[in-house]
C-alpha positions as CSV (number, residue, x, y, z in Angstrom):
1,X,50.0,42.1,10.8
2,X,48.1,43.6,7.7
3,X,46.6,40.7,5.9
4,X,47.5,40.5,1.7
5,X,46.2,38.9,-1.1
6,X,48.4,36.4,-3.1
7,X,48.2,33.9,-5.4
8,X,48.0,30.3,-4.1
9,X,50.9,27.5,-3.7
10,X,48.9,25.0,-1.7
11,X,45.2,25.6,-3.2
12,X,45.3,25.8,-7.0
13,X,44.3,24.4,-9.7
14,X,45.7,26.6,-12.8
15,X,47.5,29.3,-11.3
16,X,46.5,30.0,-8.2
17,X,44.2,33.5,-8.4
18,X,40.8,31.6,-7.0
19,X,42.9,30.0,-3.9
20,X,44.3,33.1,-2.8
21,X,41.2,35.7,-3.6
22,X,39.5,32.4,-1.2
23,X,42.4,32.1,1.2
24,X,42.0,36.1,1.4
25,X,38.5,36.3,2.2
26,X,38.1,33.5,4.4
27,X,36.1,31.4,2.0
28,X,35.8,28.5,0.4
29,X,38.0,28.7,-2.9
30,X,35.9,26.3,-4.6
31,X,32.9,28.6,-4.4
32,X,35.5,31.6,-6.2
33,X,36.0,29.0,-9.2
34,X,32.1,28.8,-8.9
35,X,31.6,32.2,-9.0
36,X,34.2,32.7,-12.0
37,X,33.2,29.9,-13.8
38,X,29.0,31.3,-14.1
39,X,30.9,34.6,-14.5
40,X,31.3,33.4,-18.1
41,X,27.5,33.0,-18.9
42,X,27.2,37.1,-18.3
43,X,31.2,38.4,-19.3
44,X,32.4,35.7,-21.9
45,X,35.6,36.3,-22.6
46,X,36.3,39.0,-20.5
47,X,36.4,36.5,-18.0
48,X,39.2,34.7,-18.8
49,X,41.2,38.1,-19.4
50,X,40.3,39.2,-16.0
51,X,41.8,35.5,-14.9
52,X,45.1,36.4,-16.8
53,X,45.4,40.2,-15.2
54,X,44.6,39.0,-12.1
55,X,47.5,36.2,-12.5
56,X,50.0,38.4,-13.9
57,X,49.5,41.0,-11.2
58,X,48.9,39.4,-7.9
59,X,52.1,37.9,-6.3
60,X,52.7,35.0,-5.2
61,X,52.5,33.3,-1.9
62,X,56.1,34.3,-0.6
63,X,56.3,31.4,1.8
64,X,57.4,28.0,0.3
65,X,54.6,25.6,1.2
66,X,53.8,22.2,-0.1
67,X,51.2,22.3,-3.0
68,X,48.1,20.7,-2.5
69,X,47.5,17.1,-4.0
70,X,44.9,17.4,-6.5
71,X,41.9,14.8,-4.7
72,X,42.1,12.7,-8.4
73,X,43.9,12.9,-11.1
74,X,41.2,14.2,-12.9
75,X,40.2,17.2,-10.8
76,X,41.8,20.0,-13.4
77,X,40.2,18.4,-16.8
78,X,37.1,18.4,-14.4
79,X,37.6,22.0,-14.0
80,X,38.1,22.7,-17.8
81,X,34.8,20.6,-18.9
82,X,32.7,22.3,-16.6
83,X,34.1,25.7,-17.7
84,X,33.4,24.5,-21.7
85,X,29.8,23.2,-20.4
86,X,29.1,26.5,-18.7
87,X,30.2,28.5,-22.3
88,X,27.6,26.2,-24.2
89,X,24.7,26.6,-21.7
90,X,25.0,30.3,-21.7
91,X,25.3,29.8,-26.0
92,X,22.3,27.9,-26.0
93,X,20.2,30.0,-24.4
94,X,21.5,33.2,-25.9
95,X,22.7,34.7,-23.1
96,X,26.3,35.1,-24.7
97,X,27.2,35.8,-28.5
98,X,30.7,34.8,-28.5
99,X,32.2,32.6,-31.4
100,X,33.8,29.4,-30.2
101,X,37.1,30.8,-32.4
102,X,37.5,33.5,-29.9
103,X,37.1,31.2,-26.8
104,X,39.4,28.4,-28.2
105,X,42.4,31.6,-28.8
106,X,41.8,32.8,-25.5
107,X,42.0,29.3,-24.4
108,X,45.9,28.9,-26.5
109,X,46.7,32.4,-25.0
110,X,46.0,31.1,-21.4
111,X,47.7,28.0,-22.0
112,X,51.0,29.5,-23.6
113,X,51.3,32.2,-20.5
114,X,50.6,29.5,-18.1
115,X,53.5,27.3,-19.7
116,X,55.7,30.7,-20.0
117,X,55.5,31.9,-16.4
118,X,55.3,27.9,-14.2
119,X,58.2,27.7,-12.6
């Protein structure tokens, strides 16, 4: 059986791209939210579009499995504030030149697609 990638039901925390690029690889999804989260200090921006093509083209998982509880309730704004830390250490230190304005509509943009397209 030929092994494909898809986007997480039971292993997600926005929309399920990191859980399934881990689940496909045989890793640990937390260290693919790692690895996307620092790829902000050296791509910005292009990050987070990456995150959205990546969402809107990868299927999801076609088998209807229960979703993972979150281990707090706080887990996903724990996510967001170490993403926001991450874009202000790479500001700081002038790795990045990107204005908070652009971050904080690519921010909205995610959001509103992620609203449009849960099911």
């Amino acid at each position: 059986m030929e092994k494909k990638l898809y986007k997480s039901k039971k292993d997600r925390i926005f929309l399920g791209v990191c859980g399934g690029i881990g689940e496909y690889l045989g890793i640990d999804p937390v260290l693919i939210r790692l690895i996307f989260i620092f790829s902000i200090l050296f791509l910005g921006p292009l990050s987070v579009l990456l995150y959205i093509i990546c969402a809107l083209v990868i299927p999801e998982e076609p088998e209807y499995s229960e979703p993972r509880s979150y281990r707090s309730d706080g887990e996903l704004l724990g996510w967001l504030f170490l993403a926001i830390g991450v874009y202000f250490l790479g500001r700081t230190f002038g790795i990045f030149h990107v204005s908070f304005g652009l971050m904080l509509a690519l921010l909205f943009i995610f959001l509103g697609i992620l609203l449009l397209f849960k099911k």
